[in-house]
C-alpha positions as CSV (number, residue, x, y, z in Angstrom):
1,X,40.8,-16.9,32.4
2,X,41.5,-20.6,31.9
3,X,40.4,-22.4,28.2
4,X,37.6,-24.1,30.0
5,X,36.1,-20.9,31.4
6,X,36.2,-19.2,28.2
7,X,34.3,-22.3,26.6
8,X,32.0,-21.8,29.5
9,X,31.4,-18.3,28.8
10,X,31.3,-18.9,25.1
11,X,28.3,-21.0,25.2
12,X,26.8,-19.2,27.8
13,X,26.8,-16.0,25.9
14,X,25.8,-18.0,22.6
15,X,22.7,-20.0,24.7
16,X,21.6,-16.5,25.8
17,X,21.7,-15.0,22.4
18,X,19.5,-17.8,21.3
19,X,17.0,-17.1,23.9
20,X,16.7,-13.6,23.4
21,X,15.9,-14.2,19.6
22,X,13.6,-17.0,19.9
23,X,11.8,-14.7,22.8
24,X,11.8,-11.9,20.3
25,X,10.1,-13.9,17.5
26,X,7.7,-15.2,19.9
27,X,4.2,-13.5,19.2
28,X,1.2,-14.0,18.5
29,X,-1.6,-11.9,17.2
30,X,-5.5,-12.1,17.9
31,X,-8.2,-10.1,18.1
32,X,-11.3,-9.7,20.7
33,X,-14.2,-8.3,19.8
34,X,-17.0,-7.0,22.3
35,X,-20.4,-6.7,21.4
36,X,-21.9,-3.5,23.0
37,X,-24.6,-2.9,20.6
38,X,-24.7,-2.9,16.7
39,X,-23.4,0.4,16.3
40,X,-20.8,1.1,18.8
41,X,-18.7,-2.3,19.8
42,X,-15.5,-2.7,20.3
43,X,-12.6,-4.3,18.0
44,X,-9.0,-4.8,20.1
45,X,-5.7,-6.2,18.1
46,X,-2.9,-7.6,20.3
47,X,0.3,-8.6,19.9
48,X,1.0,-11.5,22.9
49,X,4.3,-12.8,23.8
50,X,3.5,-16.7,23.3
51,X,6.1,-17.4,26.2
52,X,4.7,-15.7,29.1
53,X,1.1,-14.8,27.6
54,X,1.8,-10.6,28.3
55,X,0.9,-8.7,26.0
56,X,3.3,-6.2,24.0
57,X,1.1,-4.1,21.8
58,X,-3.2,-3.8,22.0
59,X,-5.4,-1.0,20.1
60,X,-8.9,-0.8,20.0
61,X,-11.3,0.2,17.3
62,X,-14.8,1.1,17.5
63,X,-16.6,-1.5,15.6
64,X,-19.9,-2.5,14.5
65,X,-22.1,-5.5,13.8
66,X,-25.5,-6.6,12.6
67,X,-28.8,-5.3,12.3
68,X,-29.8,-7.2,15.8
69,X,-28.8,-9.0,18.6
70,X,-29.7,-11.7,17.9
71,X,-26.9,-13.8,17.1
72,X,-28.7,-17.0,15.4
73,X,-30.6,-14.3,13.1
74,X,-28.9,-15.2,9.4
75,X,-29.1,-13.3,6.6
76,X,-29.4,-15.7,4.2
77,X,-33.4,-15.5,3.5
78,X,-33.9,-11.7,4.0
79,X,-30.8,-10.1,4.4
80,X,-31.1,-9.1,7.7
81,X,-28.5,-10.5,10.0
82,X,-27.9,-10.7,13.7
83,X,-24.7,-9.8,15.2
84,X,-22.1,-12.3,15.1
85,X,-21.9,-15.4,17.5
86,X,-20.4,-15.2,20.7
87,X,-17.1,-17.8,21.0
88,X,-13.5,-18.5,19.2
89,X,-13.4,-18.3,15.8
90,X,-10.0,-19.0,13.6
91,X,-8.8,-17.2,11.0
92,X,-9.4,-18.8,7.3
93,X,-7.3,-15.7,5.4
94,X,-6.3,-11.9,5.1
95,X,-6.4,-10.3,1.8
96,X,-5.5,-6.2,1.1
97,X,-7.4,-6.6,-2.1
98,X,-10.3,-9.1,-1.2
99,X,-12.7,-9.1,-4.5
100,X,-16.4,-10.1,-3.5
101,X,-18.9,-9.2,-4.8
102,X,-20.2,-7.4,-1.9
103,X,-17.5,-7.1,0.3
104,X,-13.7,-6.1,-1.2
105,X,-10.9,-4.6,0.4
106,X,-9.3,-5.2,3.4
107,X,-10.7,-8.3,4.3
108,X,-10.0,-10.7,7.4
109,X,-11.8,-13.9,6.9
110,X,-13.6,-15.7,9.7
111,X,-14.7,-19.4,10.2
112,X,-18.3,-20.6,10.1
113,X,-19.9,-20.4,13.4
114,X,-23.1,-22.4,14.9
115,X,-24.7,-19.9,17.3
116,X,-26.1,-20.5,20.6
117,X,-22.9,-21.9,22.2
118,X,-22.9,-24.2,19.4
119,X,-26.5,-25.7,19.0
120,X,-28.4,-23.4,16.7
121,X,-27.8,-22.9,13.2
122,X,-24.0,-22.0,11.1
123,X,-23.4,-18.2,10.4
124,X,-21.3,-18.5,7.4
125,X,-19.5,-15.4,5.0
126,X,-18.1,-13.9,7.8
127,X,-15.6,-11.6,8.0
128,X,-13.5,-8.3,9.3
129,X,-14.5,-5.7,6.9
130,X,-15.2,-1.8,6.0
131,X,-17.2,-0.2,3.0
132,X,-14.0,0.4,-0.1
133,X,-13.3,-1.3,-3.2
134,X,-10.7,-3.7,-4.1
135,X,-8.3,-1.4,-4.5
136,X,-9.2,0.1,-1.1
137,X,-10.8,3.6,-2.1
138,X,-13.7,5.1,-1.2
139,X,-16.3,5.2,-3.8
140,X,-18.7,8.1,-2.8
141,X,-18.6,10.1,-6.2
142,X,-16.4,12.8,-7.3
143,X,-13.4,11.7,-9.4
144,X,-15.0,8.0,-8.8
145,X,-18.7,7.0,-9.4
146,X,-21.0,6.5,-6.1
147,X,-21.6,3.1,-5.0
148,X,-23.0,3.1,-1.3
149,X,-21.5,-0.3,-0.2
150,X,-17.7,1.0,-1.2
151,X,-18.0,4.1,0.5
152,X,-18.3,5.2,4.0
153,X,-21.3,7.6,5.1
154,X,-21.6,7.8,8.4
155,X,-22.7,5.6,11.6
156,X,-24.9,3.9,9.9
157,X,-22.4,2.0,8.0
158,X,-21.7,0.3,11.2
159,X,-24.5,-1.9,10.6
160,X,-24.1,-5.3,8.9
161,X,-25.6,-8.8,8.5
162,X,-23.4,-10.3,10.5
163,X,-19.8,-9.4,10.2
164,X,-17.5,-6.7,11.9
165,X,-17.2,-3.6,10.1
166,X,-14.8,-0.8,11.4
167,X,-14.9,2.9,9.7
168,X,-13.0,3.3,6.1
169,X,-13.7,6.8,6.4
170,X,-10.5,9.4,7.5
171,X,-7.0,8.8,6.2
172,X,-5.4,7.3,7.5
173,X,-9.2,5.3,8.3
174,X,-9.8,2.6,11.4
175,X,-9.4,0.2,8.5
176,X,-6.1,1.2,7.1
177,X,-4.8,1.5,10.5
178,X,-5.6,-2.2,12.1
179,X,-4.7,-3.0,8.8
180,X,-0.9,-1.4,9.4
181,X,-1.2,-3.1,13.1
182,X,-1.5,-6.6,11.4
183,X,0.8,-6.1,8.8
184,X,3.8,-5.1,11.4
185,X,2.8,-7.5,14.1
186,X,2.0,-10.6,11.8
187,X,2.3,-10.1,8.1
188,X,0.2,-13.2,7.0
189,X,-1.8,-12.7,3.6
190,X,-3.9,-14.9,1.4
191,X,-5.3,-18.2,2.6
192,X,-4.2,-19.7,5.9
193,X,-6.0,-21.5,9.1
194,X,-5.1,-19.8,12.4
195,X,-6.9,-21.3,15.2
196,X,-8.1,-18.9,17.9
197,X,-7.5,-16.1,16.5
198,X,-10.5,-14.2,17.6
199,X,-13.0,-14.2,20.8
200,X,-15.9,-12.9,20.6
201,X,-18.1,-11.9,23.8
């Protein structure tokens, strides 16, 4: 093989390598979330190859949200909330040991929404959520005391006021599991602004 043809080779086999790296780095992960009923929806995680669009990985949670269907209903007067706004939302944040005062945990935070395709009123506090403390244990009594909104009793926990809840309860729980999905697939924590991360229909 001549010097020329070896150079040829050379960068071919370089120019590959580079391809195959940036094509294994390209991903993307979002979420979809469709509304069924306020008890049993349906939460899906994907990992998408941002080259072609296929996707690599998916899982699927059963999810819940609101105490209605009606998606302009906000909490913010009575505490009763309507299921969350169809459309895409981005991503404001993921914490493992999100502190609110009602919600703490593993938290993904969602953008403020305007319901009705954008002319009714803005659904804000919204987020990807279960029923644990911040340092993601289940407080239903026992070696720690009972606080109903840290600890997972059953279907009826499902309900919210407009956010998306998925079960803390098992080990390891729904939570802790889409929580090991986003973690291996993305790895972003703390504040951040990821456009389109989730569609909601």
């Amino acid at each position: 093989m001549s010097a020329r043809a070896r150079i040829v080779v050379v960068v071919a086999l370089t120019a590959a390598s580079f391809l195959a790296a940036a094509r294994a780095g390209a991903t993307v992960t979002t979420f979809d979330f469709h509304r069924m009923s306020n008890l049993s929806s349906v939460l899906t995680i994907y990992r998408r190859d941002t080259l072609d669009g296929s996707i690599l990985n998916r899982v699927s949670y059963r999810a819940g949200s609101g105490l209605n269907t009606n998606e302009c209903d906000s909490a913010q007067y009575d505490n009763v909330g309507g299921w969350l706004p169809a459309g895409y939302y981005s991503l404001w944040g993921h914490w493992n040991n999100y502190t609110g005062s009602l919600i703490q945990g593993r938290v993904w935070y969602l953008q403020d929404k305007r319901c009705n395709g954008g002319t009714g009123q803005i659904r804000n506090d919204l987020f990807i959520h279960s029923e644990e403390d911040m340092y993601n244990r289940q407080l239903c009594g026992g070696s720690h005391p009972y606080v109903e909104r840290f600890c997972w009793n059953g279907d009826t926990d499902y309900y919210s006021v407009g956010c998306i809840k998925v079960s803390a309860a098992g080990s390891p729980s729904d939570l802790a599991r889409l929580h090991s999905n986003w973690d291996n697939w993305s790895g972003l924590h703390g504040s951040f602004v990821l456009a389109q991360r989730l569609y909601v229909y």
